[in-house]
C-alpha positions as CSV (number, residue, x, y, z in Angstrom):
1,X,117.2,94.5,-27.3
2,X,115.3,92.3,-29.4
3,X,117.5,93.1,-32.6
4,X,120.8,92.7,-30.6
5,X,119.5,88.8,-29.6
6,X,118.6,87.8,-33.1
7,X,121.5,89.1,-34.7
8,X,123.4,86.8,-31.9
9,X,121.2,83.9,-32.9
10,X,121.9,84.9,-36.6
11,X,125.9,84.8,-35.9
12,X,125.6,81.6,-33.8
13,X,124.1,79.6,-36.1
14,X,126.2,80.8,-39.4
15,X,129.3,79.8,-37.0
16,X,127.5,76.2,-36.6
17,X,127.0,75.8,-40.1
18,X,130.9,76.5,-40.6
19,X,132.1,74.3,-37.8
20,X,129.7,71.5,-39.4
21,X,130.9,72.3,-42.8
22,X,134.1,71.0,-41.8
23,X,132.6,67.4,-41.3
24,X,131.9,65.1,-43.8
25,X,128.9,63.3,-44.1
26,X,129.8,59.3,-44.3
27,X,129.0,57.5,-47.3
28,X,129.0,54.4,-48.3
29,X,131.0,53.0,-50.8
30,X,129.4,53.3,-54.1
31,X,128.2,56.7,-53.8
32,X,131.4,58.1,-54.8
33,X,132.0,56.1,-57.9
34,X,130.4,58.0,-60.3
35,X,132.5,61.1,-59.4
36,X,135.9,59.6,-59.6
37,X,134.8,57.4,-62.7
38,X,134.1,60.5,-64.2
39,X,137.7,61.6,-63.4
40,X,139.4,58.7,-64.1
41,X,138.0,58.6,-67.7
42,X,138.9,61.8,-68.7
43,X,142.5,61.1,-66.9
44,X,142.4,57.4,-69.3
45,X,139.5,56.5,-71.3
46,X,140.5,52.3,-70.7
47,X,140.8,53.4,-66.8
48,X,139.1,50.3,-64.4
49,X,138.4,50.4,-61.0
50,X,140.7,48.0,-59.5
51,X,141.1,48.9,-55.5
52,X,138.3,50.8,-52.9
53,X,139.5,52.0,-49.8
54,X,137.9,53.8,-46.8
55,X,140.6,57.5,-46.7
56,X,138.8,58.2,-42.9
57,X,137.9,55.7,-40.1
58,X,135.0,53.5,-41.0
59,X,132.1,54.2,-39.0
60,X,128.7,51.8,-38.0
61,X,127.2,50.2,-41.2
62,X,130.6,50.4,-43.6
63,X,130.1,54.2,-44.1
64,X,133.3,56.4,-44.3
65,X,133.4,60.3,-44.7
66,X,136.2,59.9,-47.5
67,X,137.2,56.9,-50.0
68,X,139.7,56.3,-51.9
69,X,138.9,54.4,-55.7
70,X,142.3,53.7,-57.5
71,X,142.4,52.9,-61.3
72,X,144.4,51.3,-63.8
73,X,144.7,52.1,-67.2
74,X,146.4,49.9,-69.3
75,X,146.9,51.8,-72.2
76,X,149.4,53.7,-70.0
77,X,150.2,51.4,-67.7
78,X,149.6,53.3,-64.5
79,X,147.6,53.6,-61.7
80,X,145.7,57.0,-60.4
81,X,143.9,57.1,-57.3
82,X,141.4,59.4,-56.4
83,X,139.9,60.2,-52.9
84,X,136.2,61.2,-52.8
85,X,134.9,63.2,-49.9
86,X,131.5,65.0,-49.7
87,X,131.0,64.3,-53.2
88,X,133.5,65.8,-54.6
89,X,137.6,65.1,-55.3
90,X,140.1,66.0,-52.5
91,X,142.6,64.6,-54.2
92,X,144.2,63.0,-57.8
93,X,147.8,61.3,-58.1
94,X,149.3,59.1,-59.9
95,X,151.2,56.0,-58.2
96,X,154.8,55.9,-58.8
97,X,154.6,51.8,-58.4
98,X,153.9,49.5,-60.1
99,X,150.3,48.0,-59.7
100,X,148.7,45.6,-62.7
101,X,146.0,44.8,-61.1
102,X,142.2,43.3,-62.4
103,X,139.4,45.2,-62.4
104,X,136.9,44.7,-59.9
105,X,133.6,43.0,-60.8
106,X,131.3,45.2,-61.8
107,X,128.0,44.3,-59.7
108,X,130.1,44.6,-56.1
109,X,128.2,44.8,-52.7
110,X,128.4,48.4,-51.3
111,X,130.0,48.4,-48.1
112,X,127.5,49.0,-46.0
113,X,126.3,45.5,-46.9
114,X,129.5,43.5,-46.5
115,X,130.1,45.5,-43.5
116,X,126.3,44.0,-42.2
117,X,127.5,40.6,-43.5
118,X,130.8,40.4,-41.5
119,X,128.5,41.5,-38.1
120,X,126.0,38.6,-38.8
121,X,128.4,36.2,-39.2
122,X,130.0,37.3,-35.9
123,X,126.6,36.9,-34.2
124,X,125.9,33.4,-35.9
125,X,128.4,31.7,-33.4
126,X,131.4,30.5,-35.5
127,X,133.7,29.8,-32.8
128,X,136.0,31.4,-35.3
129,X,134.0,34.3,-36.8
130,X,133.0,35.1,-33.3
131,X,136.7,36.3,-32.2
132,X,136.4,39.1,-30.3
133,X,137.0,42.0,-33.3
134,X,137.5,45.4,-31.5
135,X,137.3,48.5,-34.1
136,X,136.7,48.5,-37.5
137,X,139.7,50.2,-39.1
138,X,139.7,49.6,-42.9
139,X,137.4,48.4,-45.4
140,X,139.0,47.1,-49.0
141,X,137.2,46.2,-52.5
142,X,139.5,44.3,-54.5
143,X,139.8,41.4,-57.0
144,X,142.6,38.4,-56.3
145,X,143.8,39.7,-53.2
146,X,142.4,37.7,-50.8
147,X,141.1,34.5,-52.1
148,X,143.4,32.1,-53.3
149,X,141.0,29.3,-54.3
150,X,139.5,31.7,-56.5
151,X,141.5,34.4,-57.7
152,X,139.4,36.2,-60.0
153,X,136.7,37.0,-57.0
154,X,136.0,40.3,-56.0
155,X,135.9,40.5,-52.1
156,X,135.3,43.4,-49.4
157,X,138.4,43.0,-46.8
158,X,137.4,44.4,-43.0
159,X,139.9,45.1,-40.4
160,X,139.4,45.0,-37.1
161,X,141.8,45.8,-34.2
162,X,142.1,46.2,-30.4
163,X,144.6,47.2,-28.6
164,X,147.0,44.7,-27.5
165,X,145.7,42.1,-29.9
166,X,146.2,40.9,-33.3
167,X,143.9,42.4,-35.8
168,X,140.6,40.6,-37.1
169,X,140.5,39.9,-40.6
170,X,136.8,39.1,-42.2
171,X,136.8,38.6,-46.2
172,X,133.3,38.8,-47.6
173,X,132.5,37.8,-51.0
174,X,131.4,41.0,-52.7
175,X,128.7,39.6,-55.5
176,X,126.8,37.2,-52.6
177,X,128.0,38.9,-49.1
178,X,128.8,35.5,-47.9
179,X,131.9,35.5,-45.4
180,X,134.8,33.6,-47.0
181,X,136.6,33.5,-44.0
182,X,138.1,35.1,-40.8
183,X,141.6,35.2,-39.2
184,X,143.7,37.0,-37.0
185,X,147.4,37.8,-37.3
């Protein structure tokens, strides 16, 4: 009897450790650079980061269980994006648009910090930073996108929606995690 129950405990917890297996673990940001950097080099040797995106939900703290880091090489004058999950690739393709972009700054917040930046700012009492948000949905690293008095900035973009309401935007500065500015729309 005693064999019988702990080759069931045996088979219970190797049937855990598959169903687990299945999950990622969320990571923030920068911890998946260095594996698609290392792809994107051999794929270009000029390749720059240009674009971070969260691939899954964002959960609490800017941590995602899959991001997406596109590149640009210049050289060849396209752009390959590479989604990181569990620290390794899930997948590698090459955009079929056009997409010049700049490189990000080099010493960018991780996400977990522009995600704590956005929440403070929220609870500071900014009539307009204090907008009800709902979920966070997406998290984006870029440079020139969202800044227009200074276009070569490098900022962390956070979405946040509800149902029935117009998403939150909160862009947050990514060298000094100071909130630029909120809006909905």
């Amino acid at each position: 009897m005693t064999r019988i129950r702990i080759l069931a405990v045996l088979v219970l917890l190797g049937t855990a450790r598959i169903a687990a297996a299945d999950e990622a673990v969320p990571f923030a940001a920068h911890a998946g650079v260095a594996t698609a950097r290392a792809a994107a080099l051999s794929w270009s040797p000029d390749a720059a980061l240009v674009w971070v995106e969260n691939d899954e939900a964002p959960g609490p703290l800017g941590v995602a269980g899959r991001w997406s880091y596109l590149y640009y090489s210049a050289t060849t004058d396209q752009a390959r994006v590479y989604s990181v999950r569990d620290g390794r690739i899930l997948a590698a393709e090459n955009l079929d648009m056009k997409f010049d972009a700049p490189p990000v700054a080099d010493d960018w917040i991780d996400s977990g910090r522009a995600f704590t930046a956005a929440e403070a700012a929220a609870a500071q009492g900014d009539a307009s930073k204090k907008a009800p948000r709902g979920a966070l949905r997406a998290m984006v690293l870029a440079r020139g996108t969202m800044d227009a008095a200074e276009p070569d900035r490098t900022t962390w973009t956070l979405v946040y929606s509800s149902p029935g309401a117009p998403s939150t935007f909160v862009v947050v500065d990514a060298a000094s995690a100071k909130v630029l500015r909120t809006w909905r729309g």
